[in-house]
TORROTOR-319157 format. One record per residue: residue in three letters; x, y, z of N, C-alpha, C, O in turn. Coordinates in steps of 0.1 Angstrom, whole numbers, plus 5000, padded with zeros to 4 digits. Example, Ala and Ser with C-alpha at 12.3 -4.5 7.8 and 13.67 -1.06 7.14 Angstrom:
<recs>
[rec "ala",[5132,4943,5078],[5123,4955,5078],[5132,4967,5078],[5142,4967,5085]];
[rec "ser",[5128,4978,5071],[5137,4989,5071],[5129,5000,5079],[5134,5011,5080]];
</recs>
This chain:
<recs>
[rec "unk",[5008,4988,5000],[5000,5000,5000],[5009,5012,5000],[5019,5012,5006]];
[rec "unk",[5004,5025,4992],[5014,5032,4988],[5007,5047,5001],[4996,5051,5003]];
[rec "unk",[5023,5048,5006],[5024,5057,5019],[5025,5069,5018],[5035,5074,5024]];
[rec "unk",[5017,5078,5011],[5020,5093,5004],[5008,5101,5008],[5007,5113,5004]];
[rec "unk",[4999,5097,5016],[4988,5100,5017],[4978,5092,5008],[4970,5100,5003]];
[rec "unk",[4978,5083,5006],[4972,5076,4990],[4961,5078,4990],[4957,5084,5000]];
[rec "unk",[4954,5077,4981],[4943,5064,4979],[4936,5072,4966],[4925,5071,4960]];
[rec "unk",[4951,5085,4961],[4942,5087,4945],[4942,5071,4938],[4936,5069,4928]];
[rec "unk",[4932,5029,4936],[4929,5014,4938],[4920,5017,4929],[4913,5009,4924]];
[rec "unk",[4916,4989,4885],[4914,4989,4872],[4897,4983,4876],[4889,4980,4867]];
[rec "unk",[4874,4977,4830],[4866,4975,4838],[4859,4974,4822],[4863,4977,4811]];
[rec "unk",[4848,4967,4827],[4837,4965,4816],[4822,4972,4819],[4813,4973,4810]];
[rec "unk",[4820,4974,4833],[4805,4975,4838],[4808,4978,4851],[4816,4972,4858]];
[rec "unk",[4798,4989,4856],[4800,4994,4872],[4782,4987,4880],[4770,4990,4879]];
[rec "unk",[4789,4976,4889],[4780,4964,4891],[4773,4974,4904],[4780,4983,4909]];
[rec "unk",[4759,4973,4910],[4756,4977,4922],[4759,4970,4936],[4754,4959,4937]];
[rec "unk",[4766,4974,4944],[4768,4968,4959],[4754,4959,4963],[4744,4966,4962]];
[rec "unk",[4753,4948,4967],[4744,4942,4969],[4738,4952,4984],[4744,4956,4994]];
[rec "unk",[4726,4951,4981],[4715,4958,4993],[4722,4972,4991],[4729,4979,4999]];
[rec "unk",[4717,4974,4979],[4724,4987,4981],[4707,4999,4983],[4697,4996,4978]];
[rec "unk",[4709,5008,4989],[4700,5021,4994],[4700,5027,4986],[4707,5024,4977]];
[rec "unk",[4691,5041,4986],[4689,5055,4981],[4702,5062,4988],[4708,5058,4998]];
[rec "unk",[4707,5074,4980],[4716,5081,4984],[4711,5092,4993],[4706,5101,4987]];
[rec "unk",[4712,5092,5005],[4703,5109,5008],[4715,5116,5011],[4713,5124,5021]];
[rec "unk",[4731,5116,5006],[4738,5125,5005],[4737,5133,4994],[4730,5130,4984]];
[rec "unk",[4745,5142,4994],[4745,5154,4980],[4746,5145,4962],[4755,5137,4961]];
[rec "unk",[4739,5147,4955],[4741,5145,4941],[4758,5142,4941],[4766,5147,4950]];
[rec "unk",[4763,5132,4927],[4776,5130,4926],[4781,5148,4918],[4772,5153,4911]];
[rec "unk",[4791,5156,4918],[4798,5165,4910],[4796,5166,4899],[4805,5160,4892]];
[rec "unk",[4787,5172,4894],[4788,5169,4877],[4779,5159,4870],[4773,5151,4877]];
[rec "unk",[4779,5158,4858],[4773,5145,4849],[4783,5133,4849],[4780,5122,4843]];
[rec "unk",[4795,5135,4854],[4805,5124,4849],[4807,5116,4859],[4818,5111,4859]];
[rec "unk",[4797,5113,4871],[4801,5106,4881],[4789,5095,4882],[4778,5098,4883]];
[rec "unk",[4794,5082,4880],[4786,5070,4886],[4786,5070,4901],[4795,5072,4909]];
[rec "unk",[4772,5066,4905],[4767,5064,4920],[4766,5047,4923],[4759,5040,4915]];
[rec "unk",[4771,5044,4930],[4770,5031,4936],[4766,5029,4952],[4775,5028,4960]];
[rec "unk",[4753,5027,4955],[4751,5026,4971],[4751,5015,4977],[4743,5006,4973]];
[rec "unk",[4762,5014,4992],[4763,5005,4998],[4755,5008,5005],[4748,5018,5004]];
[rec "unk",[4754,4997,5017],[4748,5003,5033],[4731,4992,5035],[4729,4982,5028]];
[rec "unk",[4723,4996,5044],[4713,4992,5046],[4701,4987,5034],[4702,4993,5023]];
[rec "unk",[4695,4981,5035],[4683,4978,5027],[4674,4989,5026],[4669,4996,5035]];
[rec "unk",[4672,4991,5012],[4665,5003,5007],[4652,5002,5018],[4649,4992,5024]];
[rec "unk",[4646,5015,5018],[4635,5015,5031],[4638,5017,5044],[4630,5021,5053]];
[rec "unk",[4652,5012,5044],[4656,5017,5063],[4652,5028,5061],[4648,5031,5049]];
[rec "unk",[4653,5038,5071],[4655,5051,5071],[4669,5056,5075],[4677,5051,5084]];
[rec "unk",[4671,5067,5066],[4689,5070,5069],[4691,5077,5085],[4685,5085,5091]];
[rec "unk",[4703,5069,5087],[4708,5072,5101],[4724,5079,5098],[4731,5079,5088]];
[rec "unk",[4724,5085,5110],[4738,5091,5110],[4740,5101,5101],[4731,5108,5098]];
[rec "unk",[4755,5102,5093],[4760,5111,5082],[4757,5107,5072],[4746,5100,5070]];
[rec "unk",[4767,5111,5060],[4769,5103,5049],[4782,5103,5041],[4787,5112,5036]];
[rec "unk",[4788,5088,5041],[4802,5092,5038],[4808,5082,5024],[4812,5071,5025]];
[rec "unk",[4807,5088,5014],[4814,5085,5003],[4830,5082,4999],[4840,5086,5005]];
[rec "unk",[4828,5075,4985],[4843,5068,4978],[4846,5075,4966],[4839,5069,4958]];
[rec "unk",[4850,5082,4963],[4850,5088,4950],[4862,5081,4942],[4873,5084,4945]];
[rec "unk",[4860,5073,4935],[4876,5066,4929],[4873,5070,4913],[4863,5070,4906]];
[rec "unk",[4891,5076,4908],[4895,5080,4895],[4904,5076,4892],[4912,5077,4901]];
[rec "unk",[4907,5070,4879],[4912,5065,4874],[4929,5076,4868],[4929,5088,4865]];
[rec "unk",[4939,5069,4867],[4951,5076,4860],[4957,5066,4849],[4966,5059,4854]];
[rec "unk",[4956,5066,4843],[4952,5079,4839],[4938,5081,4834],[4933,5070,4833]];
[rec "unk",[4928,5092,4831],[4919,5096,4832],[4913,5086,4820],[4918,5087,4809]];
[rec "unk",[4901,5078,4822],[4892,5072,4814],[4876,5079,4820],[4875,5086,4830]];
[rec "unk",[4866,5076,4813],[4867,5069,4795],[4879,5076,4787],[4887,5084,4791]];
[rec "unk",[4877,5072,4775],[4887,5074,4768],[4899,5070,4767],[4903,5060,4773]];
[rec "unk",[4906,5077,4758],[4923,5077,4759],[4935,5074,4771],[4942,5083,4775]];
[rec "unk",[4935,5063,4775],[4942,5064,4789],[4957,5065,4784],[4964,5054,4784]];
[rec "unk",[4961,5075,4781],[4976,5076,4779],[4986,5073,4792],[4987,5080,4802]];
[rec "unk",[4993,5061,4789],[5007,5059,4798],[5018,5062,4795],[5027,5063,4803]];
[rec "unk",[5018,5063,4783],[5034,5069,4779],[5043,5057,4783],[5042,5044,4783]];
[rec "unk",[5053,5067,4787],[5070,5055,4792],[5074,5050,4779],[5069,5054,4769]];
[rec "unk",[5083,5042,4781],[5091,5035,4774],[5084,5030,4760],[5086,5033,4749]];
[rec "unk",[5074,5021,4764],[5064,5015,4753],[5056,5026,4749],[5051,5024,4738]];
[rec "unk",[5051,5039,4753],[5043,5045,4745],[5030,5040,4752],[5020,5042,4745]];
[rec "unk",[5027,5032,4765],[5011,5026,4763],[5001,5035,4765],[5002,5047,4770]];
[rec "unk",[4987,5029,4760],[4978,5034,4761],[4967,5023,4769],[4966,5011,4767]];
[rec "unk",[4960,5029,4778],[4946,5021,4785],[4935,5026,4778],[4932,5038,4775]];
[rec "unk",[4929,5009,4775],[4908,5011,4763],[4902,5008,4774],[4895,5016,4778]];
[rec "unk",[4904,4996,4782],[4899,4990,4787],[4897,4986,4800],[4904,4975,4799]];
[rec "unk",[4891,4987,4816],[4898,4981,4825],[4884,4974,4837],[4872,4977,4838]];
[rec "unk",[4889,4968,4842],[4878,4960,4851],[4883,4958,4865],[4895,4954,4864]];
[rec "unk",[4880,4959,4876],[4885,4953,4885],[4875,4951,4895],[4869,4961,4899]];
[rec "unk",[4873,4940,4900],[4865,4938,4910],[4865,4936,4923],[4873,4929,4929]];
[rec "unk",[4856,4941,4929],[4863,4942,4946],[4848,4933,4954],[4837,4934,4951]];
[rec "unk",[4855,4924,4965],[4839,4925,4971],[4847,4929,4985],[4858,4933,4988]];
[rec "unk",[4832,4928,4992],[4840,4928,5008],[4845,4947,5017],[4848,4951,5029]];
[rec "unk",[4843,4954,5004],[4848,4968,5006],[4841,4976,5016],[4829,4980,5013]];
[rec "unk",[4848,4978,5029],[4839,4981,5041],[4847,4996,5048],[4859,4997,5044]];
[rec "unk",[4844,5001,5053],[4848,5011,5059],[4848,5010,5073],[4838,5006,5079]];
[rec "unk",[4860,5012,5079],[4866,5006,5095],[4864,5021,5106],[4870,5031,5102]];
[rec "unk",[4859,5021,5117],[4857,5034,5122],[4855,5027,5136],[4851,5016,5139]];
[rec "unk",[4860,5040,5148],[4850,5037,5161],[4840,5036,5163],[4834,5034,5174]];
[rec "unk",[4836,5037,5149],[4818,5035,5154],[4816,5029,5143],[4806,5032,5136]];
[rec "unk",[4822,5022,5139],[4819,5015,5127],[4827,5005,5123],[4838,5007,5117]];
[rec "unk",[4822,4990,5126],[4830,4980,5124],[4826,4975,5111],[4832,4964,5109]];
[rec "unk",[4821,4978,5102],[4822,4973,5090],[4810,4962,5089],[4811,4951,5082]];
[rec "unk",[4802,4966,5095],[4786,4964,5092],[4783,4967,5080],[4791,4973,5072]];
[rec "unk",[4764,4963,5078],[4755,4970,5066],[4758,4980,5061],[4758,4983,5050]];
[rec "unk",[4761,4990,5076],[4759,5005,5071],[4767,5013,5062],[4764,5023,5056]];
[rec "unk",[4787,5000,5065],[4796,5005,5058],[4802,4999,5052],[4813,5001,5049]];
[rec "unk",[4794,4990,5046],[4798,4975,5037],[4790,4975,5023],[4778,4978,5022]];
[rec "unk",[4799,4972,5013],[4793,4967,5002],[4802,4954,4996],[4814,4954,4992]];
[rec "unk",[4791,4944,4998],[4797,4930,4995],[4800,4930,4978],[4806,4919,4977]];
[rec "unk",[4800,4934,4971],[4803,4937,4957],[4804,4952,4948],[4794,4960,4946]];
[rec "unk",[4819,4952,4942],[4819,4965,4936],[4828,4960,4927],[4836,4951,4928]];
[rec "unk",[4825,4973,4914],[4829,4969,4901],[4835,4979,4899],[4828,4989,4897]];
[rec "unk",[4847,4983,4898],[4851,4998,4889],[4858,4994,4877],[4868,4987,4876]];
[rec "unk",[4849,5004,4865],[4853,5002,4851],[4855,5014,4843],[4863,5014,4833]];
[rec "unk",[4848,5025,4848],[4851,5039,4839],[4850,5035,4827],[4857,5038,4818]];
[rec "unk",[4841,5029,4826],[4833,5032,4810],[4824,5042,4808],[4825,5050,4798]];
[rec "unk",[4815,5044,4816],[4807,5052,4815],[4807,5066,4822],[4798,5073,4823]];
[rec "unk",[4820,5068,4829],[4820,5082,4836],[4835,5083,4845],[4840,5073,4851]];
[rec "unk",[4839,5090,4845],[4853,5095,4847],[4853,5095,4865],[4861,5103,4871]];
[rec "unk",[4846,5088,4871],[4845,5089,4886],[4835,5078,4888],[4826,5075,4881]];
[rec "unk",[4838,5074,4897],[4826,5060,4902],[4827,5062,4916],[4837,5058,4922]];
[rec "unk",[4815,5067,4922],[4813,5067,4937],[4805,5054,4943],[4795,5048,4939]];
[rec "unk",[4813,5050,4955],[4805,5040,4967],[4804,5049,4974],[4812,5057,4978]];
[rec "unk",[4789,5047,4975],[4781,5056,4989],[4773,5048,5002],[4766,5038,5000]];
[rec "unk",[4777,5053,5014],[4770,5047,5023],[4764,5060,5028],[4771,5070,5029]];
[rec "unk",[4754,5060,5029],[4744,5071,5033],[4741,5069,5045],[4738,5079,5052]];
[rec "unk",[4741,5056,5050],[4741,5056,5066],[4748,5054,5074],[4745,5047,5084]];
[rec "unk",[4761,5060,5071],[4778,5058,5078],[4776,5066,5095],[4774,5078,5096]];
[rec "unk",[4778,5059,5102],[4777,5067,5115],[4786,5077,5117],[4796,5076,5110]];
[rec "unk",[4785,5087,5125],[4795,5096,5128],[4804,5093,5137],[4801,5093,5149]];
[rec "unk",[4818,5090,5132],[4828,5089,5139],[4842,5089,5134],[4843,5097,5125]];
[rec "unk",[4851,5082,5138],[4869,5088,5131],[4869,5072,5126],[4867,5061,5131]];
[rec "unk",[4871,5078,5110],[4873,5061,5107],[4893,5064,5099],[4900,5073,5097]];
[rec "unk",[4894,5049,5099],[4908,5044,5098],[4912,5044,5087],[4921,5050,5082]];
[rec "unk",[4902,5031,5080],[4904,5020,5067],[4898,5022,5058],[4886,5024,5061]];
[rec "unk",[4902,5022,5046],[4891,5015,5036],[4892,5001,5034],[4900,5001,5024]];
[rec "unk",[4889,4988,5036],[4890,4977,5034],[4885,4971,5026],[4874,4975,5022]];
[rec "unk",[4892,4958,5019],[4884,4950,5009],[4888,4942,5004],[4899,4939,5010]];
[rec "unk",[4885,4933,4993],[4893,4923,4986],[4894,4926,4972],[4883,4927,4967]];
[rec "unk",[4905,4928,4964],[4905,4926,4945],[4902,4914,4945],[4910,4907,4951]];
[rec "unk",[4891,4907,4937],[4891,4893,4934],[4894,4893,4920],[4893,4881,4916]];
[rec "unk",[4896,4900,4912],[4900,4904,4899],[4899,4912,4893],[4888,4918,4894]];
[rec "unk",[4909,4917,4882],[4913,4926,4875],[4921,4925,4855],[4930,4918,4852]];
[rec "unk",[4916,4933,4847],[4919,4931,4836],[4922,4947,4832],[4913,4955,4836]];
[rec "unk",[4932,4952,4825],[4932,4959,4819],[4943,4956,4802],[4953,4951,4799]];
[rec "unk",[4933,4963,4797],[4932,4955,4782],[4939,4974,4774],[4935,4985,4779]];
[rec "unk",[4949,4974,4763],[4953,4988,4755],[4959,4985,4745],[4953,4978,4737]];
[rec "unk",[4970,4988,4743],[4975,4988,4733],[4993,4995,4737],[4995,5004,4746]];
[rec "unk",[5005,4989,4729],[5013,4998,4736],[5022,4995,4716],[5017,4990,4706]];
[rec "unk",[5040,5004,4720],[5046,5002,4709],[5058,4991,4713],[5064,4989,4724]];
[rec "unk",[5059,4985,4702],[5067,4973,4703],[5078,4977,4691],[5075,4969,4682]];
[rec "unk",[5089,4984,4687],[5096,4983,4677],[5083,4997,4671],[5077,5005,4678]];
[rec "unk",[5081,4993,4653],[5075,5002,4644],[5056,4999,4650],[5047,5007,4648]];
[rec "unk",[5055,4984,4659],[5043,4984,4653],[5034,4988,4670],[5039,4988,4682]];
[rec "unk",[5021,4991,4665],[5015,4990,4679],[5006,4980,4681],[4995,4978,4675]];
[rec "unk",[5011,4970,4693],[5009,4961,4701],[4993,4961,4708],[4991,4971,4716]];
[rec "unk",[4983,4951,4706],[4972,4951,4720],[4978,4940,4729],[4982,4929,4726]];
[rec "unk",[4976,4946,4741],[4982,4941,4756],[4967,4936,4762],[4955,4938,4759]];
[rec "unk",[4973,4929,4773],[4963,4924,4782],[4967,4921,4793],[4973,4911,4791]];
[rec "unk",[4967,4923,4805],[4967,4924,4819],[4957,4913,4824],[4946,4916,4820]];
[rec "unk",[4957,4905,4830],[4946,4900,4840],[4948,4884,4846],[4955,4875,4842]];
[rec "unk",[4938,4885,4858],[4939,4875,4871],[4922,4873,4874],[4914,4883,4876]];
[rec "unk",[4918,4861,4872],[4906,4862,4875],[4901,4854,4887],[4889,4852,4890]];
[rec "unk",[4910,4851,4894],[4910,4847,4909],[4922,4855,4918],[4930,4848,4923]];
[rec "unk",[4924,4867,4920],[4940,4871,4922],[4938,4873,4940],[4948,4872,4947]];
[rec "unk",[4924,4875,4947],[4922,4876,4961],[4932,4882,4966],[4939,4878,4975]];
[rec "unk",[4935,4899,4958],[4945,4909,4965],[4935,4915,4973],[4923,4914,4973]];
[rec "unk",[4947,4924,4982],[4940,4929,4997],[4940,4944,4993],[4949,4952,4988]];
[rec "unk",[4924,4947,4995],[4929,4962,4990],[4929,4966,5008],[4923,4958,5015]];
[rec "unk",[4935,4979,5013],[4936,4988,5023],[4939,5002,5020],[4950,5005,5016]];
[rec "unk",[4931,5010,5022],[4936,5024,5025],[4933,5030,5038],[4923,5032,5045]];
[rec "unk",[4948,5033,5037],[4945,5043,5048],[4938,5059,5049],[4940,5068,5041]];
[rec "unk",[4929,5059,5061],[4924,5070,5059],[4925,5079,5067],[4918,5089,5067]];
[rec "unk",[4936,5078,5078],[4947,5092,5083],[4935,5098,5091],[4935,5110,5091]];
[rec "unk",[4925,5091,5100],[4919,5098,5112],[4905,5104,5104],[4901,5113,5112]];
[rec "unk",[4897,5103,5093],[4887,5107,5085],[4882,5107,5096],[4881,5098,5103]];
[rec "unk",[4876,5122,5100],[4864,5124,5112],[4852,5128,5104],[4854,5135,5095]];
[rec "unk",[4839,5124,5107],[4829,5123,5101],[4816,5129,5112],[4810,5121,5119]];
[rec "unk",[4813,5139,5111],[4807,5150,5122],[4792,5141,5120],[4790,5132,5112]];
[rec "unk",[4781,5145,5132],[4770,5141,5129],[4762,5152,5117],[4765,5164,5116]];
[rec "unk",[4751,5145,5108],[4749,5153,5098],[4754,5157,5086],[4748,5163,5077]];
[rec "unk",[4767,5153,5088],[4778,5156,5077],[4781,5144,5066],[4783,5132,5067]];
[rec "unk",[4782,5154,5052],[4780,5146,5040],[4796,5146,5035],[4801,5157,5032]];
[rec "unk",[4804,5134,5034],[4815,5134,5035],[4824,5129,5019],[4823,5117,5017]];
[rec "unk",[4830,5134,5011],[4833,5127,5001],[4851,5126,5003],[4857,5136,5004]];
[rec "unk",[4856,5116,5004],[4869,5107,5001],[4869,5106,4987],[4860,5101,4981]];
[rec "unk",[4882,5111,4979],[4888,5113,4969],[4898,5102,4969],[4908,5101,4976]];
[rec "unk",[4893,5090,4958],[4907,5080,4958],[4913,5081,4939],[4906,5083,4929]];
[rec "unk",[4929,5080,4940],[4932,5076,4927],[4931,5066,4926],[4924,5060,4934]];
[rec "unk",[4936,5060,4917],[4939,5042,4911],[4947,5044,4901],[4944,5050,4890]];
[rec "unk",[4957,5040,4906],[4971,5040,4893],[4971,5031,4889],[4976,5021,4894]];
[rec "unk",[4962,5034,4877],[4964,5018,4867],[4976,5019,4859],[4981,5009,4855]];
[rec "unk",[4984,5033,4857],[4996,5037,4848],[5006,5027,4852],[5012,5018,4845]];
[rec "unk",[5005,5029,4867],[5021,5022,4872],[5020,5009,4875],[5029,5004,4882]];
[rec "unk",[5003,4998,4869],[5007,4985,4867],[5012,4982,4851],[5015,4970,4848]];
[rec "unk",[5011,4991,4842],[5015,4985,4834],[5030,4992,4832],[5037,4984,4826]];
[rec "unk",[5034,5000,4835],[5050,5006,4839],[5055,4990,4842],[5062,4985,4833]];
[rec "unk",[5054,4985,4851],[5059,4975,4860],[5068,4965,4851],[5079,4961,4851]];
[rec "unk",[5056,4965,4841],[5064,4954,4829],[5072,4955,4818],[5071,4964,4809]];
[rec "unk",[5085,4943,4819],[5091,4946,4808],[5083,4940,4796],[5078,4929,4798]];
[rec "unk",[5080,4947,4783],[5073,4941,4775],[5079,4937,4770],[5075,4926,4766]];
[rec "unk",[5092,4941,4766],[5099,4933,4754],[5104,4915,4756],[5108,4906,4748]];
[rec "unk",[5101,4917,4771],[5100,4902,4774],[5088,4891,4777],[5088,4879,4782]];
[rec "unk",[5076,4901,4771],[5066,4896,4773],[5064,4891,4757],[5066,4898,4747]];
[rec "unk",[5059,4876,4756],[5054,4869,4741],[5041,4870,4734],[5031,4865,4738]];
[rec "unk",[5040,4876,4724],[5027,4876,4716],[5020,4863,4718],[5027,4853,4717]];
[rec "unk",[5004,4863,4721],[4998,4847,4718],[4995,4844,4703],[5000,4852,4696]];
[rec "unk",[4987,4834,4697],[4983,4836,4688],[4974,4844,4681],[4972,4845,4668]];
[rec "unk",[4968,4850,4689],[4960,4862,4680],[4970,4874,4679],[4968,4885,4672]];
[rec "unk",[4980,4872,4686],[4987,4889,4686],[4991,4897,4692],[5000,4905,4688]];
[rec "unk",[4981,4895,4709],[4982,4901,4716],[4995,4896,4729],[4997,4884,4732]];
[rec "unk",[5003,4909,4737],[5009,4904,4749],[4998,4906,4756],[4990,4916,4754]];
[rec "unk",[4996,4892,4768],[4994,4890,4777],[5007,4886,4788],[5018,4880,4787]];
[rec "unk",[4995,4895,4800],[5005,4893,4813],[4992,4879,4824],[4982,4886,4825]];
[rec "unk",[4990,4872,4827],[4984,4866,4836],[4990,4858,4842],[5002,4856,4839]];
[rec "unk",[4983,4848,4855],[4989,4844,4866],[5002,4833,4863],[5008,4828,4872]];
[rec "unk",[5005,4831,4847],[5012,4822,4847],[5031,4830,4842],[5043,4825,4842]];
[rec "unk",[5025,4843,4839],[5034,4852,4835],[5045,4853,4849],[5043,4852,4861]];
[rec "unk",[5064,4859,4835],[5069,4863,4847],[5068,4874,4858],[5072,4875,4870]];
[rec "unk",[5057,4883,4847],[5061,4894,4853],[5046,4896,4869],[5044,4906,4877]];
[rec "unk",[5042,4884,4868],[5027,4885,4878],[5028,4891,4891],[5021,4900,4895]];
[rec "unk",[5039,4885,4899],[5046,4892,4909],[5043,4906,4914],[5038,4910,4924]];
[rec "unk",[5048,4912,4900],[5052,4927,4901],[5036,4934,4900],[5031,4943,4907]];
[rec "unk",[5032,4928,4892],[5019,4934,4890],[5006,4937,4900],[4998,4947,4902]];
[rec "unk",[5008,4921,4906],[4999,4919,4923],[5008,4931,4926],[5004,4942,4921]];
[rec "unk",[5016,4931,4931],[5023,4940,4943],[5017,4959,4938],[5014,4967,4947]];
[rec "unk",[5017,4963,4919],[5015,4971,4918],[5001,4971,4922],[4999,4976,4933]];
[rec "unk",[4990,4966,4916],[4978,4962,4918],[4969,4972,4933],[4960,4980,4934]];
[rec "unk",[4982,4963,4945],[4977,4963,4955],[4977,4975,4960],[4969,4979,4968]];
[rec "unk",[4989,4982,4954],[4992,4992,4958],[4987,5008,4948],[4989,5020,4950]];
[rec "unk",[4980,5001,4937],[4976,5016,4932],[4964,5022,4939],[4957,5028,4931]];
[rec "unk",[4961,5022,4948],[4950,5024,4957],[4954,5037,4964],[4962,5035,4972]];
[rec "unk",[4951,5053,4964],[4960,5063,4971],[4950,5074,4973],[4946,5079,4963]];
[rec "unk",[4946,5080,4989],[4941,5089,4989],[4942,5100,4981],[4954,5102,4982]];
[rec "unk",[4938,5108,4973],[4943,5121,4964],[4951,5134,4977],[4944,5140,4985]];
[rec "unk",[4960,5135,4977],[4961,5148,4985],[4952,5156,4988],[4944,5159,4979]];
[rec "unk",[4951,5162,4999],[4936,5164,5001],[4923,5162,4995],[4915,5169,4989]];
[rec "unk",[4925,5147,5002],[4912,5141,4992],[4900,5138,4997],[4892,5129,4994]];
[rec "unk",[4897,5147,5006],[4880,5147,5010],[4872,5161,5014],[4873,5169,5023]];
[rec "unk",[4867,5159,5009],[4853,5173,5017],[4843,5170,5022],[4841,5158,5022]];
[rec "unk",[4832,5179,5027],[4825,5177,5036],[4815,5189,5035],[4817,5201,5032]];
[rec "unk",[4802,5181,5039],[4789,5195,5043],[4783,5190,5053],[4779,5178,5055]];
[rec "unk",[4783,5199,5061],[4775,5199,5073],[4758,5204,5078],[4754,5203,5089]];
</recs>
């Protein structure tokens, strides 16, 4: 887990957290933000604050995910799935309120993908917790004259996501948003491609049988990073 203040933690489809609620915090920023609600069974009535995940992609998708470096890459494509992702607090052990047993981040459809728990109690939370049970990111990079489609992916990889969240105090009444990146750039940095082998259709692939898997878990786990001052708040 990367120790910089992190958490500016790769998609095809942004799945809903199971039991997921109504948001009764503020609208997402803009048109370009997907809502995803964790927390209680729609119909509870909302308790406590409301404290959100804002996760963005680097490089910036939809679109053009330019990596540059050595190979020139670019990210089309990316998937990663999390279940288990709970929010750890004194007043919040990672119950309904701050749990979503399944989350999808894909940035296909919007340049921000929020988990919201709308009924996050008020208190100082720690963690963001969870599990990667898989991940793919699919682009294109340069190999020599020509350009290369790449492939990235683990479809059992059961990485640990953690972020730290540096004392997040969460007032009563208060609508809270946490800013995370996800450096998908610096899992595909990680690899040497020139030692990576075309399959038969053409493409390099990296997966669990590859040398470079190692490096990739470890980036993986670690592209997860609060944004520098990465949360606000209404009261």
């Amino acid at each position: 887990m990367r120790h910089a203040g992190i958490l500016p933690l790769v998609g095809l489809m942004a799945l809903g957290c199971s039991g997921g609620s109504g948001d009764d915090g503020p609208p997402p920023e803009g048109p370009d933000a997907a809502v995803l609600d964790g927390g209680a069974d729609a119909g509870d009535p909302p308790q406590g604050a409301g404290l959100r995940f804002r996760f963005r992609s680097e490089p910036d998708l939809p679109g053009k995910g330019d990596v540059g470096g050595e190979f020139d890459a670019v990210i089309e494509r990316v998937a990663l799935d999390l279940v288990q992702v709970r929010a750890i607090g004194d007043s919040a052990p990672g119950d309904e309120r701050t749990r979503a047993d399944r989350f999808t981040l894909d940035w296909a459809d919007a340049s921000a993908i929020d988990l919201a728990f709308p009924q996050a109690p008020p208190g100082l939370y720690s963690q963001l917790l969870g599990e990667i049970m898989s991940y793919q990111i699919e682009g294109n990079l340069r190999i020599g004259d020509d350009r290369v489609p790449f492939r990235i992916h683990e479809d059992e990889a059961r990485l640990a996501l953690a972020v730290a969240l540096d004392g997040l105090m969460l007032e009563p009444g208060m609508d809270r948003t946490v800013e995370i990146d996800v450096h998908l750039n610096d899992v595909v940095r990680v690899i040497d491609w020139d030692s990576v082998t075309q399959d038969g259709d053409g493409w390099l692939t990296v997966d669990p049988d590859g040398e470079a898997i190692d490096s990739v878990r470890e980036a993986v786990e670690e592209a997860f990073e609060v944004e520098n001052g990465g949360s606000s708040g209404e009261g």
